[in-house]
N, C-alpha and C positions, 0 to 999 in steps of 0.2 A: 344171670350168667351170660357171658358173650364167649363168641367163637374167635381164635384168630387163623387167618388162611393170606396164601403169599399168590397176591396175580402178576403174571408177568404179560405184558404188552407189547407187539410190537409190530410197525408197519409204514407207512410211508408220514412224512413228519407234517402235520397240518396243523396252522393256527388253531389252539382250541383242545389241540386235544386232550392235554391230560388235565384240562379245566372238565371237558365231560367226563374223564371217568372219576375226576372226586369228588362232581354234582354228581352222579350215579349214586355214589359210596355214601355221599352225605345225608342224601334223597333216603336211603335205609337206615338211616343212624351210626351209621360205623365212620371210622374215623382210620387216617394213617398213620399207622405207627412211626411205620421207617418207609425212606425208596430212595430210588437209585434213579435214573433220569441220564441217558447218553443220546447223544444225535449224533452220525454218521452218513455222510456223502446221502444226505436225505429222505433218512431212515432212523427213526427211533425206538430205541428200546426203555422200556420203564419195567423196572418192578417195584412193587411195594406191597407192605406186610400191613394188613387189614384185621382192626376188629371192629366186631359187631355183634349187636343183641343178637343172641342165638335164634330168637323165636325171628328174624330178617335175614337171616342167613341165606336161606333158599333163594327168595326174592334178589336177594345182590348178587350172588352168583349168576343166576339167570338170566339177571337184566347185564350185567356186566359181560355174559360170555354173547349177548344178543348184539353188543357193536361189531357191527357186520365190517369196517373197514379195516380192522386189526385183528390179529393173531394174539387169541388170550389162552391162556392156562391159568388152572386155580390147584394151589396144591396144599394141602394142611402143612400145617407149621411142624417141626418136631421139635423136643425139648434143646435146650442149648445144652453144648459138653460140657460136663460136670468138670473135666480136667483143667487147671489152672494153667494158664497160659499168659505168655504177655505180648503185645504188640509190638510189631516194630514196622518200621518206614523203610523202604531202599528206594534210591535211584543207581540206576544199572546205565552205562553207556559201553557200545562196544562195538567192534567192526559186527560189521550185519554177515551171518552165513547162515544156511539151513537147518535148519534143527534146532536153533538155539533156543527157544521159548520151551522147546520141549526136553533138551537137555536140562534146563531152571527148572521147570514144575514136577522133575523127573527126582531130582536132585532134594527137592519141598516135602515131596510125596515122602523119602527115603526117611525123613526126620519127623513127618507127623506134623509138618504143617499146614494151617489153613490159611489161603489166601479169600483174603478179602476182596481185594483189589486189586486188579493189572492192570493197566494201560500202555501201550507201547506205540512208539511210533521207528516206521525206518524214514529215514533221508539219504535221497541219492547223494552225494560227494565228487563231483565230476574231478574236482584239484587232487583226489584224495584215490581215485581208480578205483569207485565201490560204493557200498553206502551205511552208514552207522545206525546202530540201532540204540534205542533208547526208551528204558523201561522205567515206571512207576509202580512199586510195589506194598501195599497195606498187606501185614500177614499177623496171622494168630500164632504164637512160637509158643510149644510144652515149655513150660518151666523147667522140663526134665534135661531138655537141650541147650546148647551152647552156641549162643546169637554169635560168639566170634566167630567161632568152627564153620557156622554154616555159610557166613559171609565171606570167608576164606575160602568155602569150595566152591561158594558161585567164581569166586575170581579165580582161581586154577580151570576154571572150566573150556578157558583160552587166554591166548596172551591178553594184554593190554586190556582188557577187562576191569572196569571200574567199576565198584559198588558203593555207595556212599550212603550212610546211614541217616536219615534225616529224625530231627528231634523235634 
């Protein structure tokens, strides 16, 4: 039997490091299932979803949360949703104002969707008096809902609001 459990990682970005924690992982026999891998203004975040012989479970945990230069958690995995859903893709561009990421996830939340993915970036606009924001979005949509409907209220959400569904 093996266990699976989800570490998340993160801390300032150094050559090497996410080769050490899957010689760690591998060092116990477990392997990665999934992860995720972002760098930022030189700082990285990792997480990925680990299994392992249950009888090294302990062992990887311990040796895993003992890298002293990074910030880890280890959380057990829960079952995936039983409810039927399907994926979709957006790219979102639009004048940059406050709230906006939380007015979108505000808007997700209301339909019972799961985001996977966000990524967003703004850019100043000096010609343009402002600056634009621009999202990437992987989400898990109920089958129960309507991918139109909801892409149509992200764009009501402000003028000139562009959602575009990518395939």
């Amino acid at each position: 039997m093996s266990d699976l459990f989800l570490v998340t990682a993160t801390g300032e970005d150094k050559p090497g490091t996410l080769n050490r924690l899957a010689d760690i992982t591998h060092s116990h026999q477990g392997k990665w299932l999934s992860s995720r891998v972002v760098n930022l203004d030189g700082q990285v975040a990792c997480i990925f979803k680990v299994q392992v012989p249950q009888k090294n479970t302990q062992a990887l945990q311990q040796a895993l949360l003992a890298v002293d230069d990074l910030n880890l958690s280890i959380n057990g995995c829960k079952p995936a949703h039983l409810s039927q859903s399907e994926s979709l893709s957006l790219v979102i561009d639009a004048e940059d104002r406050p709230g906006l990421i939380n007015d979108i996830t505000r808007l997700l939340v209301g339909h019972g969707v799961n985001v996977n993915k966000l990524e967003c970036h703004r850019m100043s606009v000096p010609e343009a008096g402002g600056s634009v924001f621009t999202a990437e979005l992987d989400l898990m949509v109920p089958d129960s809902e309507n991918t139109a409907g909801i892409i149509a209220e992200i764009e009501g959400l402000q003028a000139q609001m562009v959602v575009n569904q990518v395939h």
